[in-house]
LUMTI-749092 format. One record per atom (N, C-alpha, C): x, y, z; atom name; chain. Coordinates in pm, whole numbers. Layout:
<nodes>
    east   north      up  name  chain
       X       Y       Z    CA      A
...
</nodes>
This chain:
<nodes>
    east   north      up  name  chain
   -1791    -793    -486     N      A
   -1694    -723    -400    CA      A
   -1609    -825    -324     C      A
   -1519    -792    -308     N      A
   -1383    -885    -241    CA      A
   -1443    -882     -74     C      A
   -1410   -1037     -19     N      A
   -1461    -951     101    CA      A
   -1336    -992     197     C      A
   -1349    -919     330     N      A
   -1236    -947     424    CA      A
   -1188   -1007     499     C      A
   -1266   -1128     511     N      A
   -1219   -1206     592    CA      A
   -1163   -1311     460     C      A
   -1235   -1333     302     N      A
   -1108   -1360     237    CA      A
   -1001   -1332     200     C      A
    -946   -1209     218     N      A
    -840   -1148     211    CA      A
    -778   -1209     359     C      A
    -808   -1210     438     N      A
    -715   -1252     561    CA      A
    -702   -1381     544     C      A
    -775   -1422     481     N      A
    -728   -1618     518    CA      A
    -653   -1619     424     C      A
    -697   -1549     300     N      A
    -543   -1582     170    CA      A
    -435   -1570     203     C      A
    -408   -1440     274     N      A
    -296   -1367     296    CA      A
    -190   -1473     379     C      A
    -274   -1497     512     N      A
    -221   -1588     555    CA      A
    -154   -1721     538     C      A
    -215   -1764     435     N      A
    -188   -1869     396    CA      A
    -104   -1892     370     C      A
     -95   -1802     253     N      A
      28   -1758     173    CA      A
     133   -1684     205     C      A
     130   -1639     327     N      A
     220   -1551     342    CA      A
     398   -1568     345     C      A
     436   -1723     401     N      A
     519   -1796     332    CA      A
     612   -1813     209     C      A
     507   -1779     137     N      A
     517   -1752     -69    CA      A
     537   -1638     -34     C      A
     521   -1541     -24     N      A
     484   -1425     -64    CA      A
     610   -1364    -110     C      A
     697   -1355     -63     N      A
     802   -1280    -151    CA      A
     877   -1366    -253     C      A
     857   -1495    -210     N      A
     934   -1557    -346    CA      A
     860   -1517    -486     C      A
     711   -1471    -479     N      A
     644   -1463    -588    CA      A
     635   -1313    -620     C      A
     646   -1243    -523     N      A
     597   -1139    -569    CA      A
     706   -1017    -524     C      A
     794   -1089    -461     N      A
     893    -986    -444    CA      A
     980    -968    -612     C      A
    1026   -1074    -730     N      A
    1097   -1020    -772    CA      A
    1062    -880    -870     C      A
     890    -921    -904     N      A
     849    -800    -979    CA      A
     788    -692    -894     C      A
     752    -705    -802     N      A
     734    -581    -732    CA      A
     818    -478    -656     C      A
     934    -567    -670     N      A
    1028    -471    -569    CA      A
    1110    -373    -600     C      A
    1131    -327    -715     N      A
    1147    -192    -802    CA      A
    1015     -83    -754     C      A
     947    -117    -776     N      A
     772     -11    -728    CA      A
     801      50    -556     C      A
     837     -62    -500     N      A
     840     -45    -326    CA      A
     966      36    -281     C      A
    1067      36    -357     N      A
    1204     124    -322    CA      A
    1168     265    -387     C      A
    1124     235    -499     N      A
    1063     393    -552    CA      A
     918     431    -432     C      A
     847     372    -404     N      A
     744     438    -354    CA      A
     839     458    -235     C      A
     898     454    -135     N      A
     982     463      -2    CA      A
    1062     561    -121     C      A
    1135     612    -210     N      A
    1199     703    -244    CA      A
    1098     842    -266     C      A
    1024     834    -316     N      A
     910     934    -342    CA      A
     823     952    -187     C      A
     886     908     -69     N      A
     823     995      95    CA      A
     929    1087      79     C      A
    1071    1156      20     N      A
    1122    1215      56    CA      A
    1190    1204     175     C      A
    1240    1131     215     N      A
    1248    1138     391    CA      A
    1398    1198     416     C      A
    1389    1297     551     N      A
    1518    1287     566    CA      A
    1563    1272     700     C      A
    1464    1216     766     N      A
    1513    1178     919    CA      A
    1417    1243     976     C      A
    1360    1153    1127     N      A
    1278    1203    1187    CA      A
    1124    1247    1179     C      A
    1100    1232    1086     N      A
     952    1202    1024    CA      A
     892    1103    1044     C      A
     746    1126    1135     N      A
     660     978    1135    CA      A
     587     977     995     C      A
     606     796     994     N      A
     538     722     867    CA      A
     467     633     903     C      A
     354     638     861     N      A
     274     522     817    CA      A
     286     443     713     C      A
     287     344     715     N      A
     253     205     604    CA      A
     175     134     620     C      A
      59     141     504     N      A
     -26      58     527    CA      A
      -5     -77     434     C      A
     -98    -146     491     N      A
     -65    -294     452    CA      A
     109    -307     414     C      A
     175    -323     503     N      A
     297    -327     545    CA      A
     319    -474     490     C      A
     258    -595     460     N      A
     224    -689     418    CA      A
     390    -796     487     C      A
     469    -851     415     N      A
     595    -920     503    CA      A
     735    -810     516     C      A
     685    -670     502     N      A
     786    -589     493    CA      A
     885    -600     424     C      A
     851    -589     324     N      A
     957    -604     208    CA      A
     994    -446     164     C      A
     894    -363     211     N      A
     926    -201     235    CA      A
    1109    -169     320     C      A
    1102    -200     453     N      A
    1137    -220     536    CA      A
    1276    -131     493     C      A
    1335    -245     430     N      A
    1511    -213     384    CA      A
    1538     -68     332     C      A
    1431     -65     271     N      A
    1433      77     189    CA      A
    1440     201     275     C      A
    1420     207     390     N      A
    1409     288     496    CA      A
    1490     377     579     C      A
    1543     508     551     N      A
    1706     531     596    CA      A
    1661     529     739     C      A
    1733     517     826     N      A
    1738     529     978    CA      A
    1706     667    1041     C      A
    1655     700    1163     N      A
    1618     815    1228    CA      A
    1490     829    1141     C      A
    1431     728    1080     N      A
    1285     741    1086    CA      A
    1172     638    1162     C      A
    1086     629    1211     N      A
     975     575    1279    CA      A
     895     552    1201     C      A
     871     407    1168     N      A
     758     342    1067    CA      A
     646     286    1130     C      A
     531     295    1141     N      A
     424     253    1204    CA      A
     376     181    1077     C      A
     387      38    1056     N      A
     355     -72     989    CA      A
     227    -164    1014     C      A
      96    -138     922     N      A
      21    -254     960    CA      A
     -32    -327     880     C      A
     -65    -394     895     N      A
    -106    -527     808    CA      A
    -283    -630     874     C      A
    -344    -649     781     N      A
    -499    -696     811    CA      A
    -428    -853     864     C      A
    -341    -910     785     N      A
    -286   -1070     799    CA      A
    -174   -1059     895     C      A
    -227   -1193     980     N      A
    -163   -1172    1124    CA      A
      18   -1257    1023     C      A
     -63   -1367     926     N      A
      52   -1438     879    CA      A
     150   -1352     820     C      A
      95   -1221     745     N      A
     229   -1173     681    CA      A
     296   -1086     748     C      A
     248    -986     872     N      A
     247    -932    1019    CA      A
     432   -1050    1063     C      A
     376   -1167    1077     N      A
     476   -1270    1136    CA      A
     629   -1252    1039     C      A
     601   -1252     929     N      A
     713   -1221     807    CA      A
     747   -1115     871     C      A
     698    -991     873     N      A
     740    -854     873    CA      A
     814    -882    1006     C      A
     811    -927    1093     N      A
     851    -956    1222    CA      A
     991    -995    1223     C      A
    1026   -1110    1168     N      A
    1119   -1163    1108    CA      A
    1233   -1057    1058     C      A
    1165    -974    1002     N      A
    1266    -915     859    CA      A
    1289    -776     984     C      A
    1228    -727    1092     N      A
    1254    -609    1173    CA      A
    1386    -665    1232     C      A
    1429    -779    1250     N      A
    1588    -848    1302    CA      A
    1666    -856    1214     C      A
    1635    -840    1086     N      A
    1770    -801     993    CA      A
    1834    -708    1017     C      A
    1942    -748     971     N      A
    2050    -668     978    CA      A
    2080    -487     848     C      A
    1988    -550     760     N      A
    1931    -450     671    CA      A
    1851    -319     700     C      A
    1785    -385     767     N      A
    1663    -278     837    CA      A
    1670    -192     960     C      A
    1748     -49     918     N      A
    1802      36    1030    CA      A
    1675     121    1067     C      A
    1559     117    1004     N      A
    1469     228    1097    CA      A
    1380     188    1181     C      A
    1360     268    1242     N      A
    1271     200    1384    CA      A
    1091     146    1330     C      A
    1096      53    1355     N      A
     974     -17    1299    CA      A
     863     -53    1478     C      A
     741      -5    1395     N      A
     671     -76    1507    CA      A
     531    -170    1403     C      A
     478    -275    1420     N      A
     382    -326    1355    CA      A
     270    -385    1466     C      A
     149    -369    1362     N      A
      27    -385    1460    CA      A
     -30    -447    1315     C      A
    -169    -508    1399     N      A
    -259    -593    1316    CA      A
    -386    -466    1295     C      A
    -411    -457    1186     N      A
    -483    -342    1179    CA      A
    -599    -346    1055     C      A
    -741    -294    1063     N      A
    -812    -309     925    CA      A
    -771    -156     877     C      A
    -685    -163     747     N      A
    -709      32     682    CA      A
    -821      59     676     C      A
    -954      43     680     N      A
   -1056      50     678    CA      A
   -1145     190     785     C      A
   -1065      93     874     N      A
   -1072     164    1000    CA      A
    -989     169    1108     C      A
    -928     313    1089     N      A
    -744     295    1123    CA      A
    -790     321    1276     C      A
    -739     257    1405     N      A
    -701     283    1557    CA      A
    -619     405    1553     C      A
    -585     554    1494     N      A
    -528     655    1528    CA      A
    -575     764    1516     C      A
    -561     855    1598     N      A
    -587    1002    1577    CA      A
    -571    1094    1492     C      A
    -652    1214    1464     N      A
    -639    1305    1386    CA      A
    -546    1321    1329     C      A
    -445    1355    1240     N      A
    -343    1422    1177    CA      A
    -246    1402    1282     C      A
    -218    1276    1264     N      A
     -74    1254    1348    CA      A
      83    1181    1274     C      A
      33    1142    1132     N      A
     136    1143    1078    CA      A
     197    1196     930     C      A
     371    1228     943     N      A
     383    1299     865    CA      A
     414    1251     730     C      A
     427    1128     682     N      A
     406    1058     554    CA      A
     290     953     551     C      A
     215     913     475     N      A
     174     797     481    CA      A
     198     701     334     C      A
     245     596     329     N      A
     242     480     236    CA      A
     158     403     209     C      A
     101     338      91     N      A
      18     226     127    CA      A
      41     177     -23     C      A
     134      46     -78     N      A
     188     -37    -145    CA      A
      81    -174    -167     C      A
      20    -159    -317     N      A
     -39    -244    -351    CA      A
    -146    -327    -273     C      A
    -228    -162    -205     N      A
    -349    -223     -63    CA      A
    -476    -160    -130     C      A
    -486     -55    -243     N      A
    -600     -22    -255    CA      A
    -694     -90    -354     C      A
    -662    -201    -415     N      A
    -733    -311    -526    CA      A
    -715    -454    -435     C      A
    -709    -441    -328     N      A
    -691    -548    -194    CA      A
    -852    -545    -132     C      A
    -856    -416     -72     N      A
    -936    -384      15    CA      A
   -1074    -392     -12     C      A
   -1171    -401      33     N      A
   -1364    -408     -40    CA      A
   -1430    -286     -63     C      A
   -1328    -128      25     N      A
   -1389     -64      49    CA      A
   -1300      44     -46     C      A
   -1184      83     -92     N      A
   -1106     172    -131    CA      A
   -1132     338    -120     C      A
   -1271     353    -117     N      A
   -1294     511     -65    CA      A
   -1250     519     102     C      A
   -1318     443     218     N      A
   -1320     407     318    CA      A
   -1145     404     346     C      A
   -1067     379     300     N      A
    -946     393     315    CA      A
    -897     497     281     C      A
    -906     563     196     N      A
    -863     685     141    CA      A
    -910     804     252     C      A
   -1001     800     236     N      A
   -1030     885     357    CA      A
    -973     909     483     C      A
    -956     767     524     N      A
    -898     748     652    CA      A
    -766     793     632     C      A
    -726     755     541     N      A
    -553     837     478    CA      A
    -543     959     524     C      A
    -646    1036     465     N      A
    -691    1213     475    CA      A
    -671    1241     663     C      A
    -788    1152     715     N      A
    -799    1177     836    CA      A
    -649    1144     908     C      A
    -658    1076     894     N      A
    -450    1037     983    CA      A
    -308    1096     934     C      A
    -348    1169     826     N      A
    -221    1217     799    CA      A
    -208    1359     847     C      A
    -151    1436     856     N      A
    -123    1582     903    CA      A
    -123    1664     762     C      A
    -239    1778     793     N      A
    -211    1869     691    CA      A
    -111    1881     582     C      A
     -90    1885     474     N      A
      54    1932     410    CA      A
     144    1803     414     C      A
      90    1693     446     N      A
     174    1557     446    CA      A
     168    1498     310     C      A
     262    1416     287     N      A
     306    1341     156    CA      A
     274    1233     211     C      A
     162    1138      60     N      A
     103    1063      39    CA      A
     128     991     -45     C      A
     203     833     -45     N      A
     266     767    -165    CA      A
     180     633    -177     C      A
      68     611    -298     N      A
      62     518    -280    CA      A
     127     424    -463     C      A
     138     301    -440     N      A
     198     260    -550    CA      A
      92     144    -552     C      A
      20     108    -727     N      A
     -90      35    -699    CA      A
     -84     -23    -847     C      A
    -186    -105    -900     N      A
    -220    -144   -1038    CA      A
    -319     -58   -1091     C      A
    -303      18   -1182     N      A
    -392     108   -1250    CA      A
    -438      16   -1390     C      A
    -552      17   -1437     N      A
    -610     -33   -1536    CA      A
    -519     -20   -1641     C      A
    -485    -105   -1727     N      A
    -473     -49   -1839    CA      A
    -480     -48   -1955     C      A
    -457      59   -2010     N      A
    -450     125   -2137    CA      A
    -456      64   -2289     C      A
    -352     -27   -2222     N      A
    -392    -158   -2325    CA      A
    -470    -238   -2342     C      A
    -515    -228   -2473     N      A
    -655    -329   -2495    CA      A
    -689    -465   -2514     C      A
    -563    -509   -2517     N      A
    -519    -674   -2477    CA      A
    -492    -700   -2362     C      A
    -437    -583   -2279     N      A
    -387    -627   -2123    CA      A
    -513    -609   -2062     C      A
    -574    -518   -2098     N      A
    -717    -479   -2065    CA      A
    -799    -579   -2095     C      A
    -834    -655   -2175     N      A
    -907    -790   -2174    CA      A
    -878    -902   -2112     C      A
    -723    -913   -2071     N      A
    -686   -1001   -1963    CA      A
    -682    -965   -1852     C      A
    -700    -814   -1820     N      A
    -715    -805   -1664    CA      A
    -898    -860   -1644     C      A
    -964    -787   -1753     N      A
   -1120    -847   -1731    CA      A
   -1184   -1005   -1700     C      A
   -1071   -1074   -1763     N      A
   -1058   -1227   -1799    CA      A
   -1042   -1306   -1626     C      A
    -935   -1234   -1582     N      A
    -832   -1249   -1463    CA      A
    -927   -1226   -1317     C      A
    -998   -1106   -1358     N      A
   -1028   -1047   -1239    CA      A
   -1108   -1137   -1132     C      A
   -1243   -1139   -1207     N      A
   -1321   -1325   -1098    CA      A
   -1246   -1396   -1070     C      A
   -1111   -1449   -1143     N      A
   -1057   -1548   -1040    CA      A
   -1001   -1483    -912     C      A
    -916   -1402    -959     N      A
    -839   -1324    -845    CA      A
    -901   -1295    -712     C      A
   -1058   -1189    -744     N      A
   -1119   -1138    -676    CA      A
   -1173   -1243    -606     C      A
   -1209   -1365    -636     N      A
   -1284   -1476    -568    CA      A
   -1179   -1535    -471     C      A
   -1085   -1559    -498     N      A
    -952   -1561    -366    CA      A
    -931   -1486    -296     C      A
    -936   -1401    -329     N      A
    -927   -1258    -218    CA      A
    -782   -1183    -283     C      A
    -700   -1173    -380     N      A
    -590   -1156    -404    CA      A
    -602   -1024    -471     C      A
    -707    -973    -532     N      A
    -731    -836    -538    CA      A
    -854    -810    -635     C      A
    -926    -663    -631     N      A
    -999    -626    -672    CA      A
    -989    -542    -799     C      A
   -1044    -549    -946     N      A
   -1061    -440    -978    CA      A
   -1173    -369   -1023     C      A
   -1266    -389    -909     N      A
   -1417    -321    -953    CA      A
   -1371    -163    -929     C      A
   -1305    -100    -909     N      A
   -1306      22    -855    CA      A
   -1163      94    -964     C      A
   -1185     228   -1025     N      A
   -1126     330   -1083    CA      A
   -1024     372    -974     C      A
    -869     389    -940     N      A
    -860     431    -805    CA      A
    -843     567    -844     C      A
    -785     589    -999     N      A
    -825     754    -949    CA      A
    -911     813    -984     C      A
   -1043     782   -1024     N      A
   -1155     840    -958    CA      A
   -1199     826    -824     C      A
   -1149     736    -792     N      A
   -1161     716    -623    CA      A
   -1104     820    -569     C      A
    -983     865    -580     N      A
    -893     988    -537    CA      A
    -963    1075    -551     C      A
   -1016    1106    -689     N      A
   -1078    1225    -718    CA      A
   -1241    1263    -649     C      A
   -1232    1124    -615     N      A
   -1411    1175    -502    CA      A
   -1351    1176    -367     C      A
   -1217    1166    -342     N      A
   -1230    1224    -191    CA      A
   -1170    1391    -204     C      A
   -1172    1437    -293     N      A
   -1107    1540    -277    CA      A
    -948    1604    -344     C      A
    -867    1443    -427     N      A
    -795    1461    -399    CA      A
    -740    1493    -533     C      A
    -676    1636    -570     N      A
    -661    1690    -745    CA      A
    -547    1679    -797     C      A
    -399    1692    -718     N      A
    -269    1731    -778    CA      A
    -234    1604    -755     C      A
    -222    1522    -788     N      A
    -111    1407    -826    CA      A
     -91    1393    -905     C      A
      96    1352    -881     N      A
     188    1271   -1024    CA      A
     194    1127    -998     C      A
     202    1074   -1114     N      A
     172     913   -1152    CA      A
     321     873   -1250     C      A
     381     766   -1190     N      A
     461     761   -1236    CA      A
     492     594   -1250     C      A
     523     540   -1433     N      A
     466     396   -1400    CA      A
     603     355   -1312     C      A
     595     200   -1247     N      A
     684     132   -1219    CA      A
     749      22   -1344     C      A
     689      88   -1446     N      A
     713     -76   -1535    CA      A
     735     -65   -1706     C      A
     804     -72   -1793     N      A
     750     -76   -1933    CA      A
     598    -126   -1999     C      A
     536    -206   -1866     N      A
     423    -257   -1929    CA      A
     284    -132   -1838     C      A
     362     -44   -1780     N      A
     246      94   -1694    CA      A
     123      25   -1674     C      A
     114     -72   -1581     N      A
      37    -130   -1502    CA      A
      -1    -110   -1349     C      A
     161     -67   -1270     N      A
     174      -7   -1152    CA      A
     233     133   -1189     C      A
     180     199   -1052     N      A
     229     319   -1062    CA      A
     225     395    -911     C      A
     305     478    -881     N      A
     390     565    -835    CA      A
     275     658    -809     C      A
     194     686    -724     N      A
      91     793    -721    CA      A
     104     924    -607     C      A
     135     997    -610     N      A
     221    1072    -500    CA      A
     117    1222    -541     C      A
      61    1246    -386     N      A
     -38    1399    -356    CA      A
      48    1425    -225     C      A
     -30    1528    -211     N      A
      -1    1630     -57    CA      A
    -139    1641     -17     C      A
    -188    1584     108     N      A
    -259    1567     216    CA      A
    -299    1784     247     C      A
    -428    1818     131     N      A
    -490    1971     155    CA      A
    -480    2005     296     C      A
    -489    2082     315     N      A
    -483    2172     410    CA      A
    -588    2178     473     C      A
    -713    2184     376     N      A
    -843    2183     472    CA      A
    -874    2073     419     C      A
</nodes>
């Protein structure tokens, strides 16, 4: 299992790098997942692992983003990028474990969480907490690496994974949508980000009960 205090020292480290490397292929996934909240003003959002806010831009204005991040280093990025001139919606960021979110019951009305659930040690433990913090009838976007399908990409993710996971850079001991599906969670569309359907676009509505 990945654990968390290596995930925070990586993050940090790196946080510097971080968009030179991973912004150019990920950043198609992050404008679509911020397109798939629907937003049209005035709606609170959550983002989890908000990571150097590279979300951010994507964001129309007259919305309130509650942004957090486990790494204080990529927290500092996201900081940075809230003074652009790009970034018209109201941002607030905190240092936070998704694990175990600091907020109350059903208090917000989207939640995001961009390439955090093959991060984390715990991925049910988050999901849940999703459930618990979002408001009834709320839209739930997360965009992530799903196994795949392919049986060559599939032997190189198996190949890949110990190194990765031993840095802290991500996990894939865990199914995430069977993970979904043991908290409860049945109607989602999946939609890849990629010709190679590795990431994907995972979008539910937060039940009622």
């Amino acid at each position: 299992m990945i654990r968390t205090n290596t995930i925070q020292a990586t993050y940090d480290r790196y946080s510097s790098l971080y968009d030179a490397f991973f912004k150019p292929w990920l950043e198609f996934g992050r404008q679509e997942a911020v397109s798939a909240l629907d937003l049209s003003g005035g709606e609170s959002v959550l983002e989890i692992g908000i990571g150097t806010g590279l979300s951010l831009e994507h964001y129309p204005s007259r919305v309130g983003v509650i942004g957090f991040d486990y790494s204080e280093g990529m927290l500092k990025e996201a900081s940075r990028k809230t003074r652009d001139e790009n970034v018209s919606c109201d941002v607030n960021l905190l240092q936070m474990d998704a694990q175990t979110m600091a907020f109350p019951n059903a208090c917000f009305d989207r939640v995001m969480a961009a390439y955090v659930l093959t991060v984390v040690p715990d991925p049910v433990k988050v999901v849940r907490e999703i459930l618990r913090v979002a408001k009834p009838g709320a839209k739930v976007v997360i965009i992530n690496h799903l196994r795949s399908g392919n049986s060559i990409l599939a032997k190189l993710e198996d190949l890949l994974h110990p190194v990765f996971s031993a840095i802290g850079l991500f996990n894939l001991d865990s199914n995430l949508l069977e993970v979904l599906e043991s908290c409860g969670i049945r109607d989602m569309t999946l939609r890849p980000t990629s010709f190679l359907r590795m990431h994907f676009v995972i979008t539910f509505t937060v039940p009622e009960q």
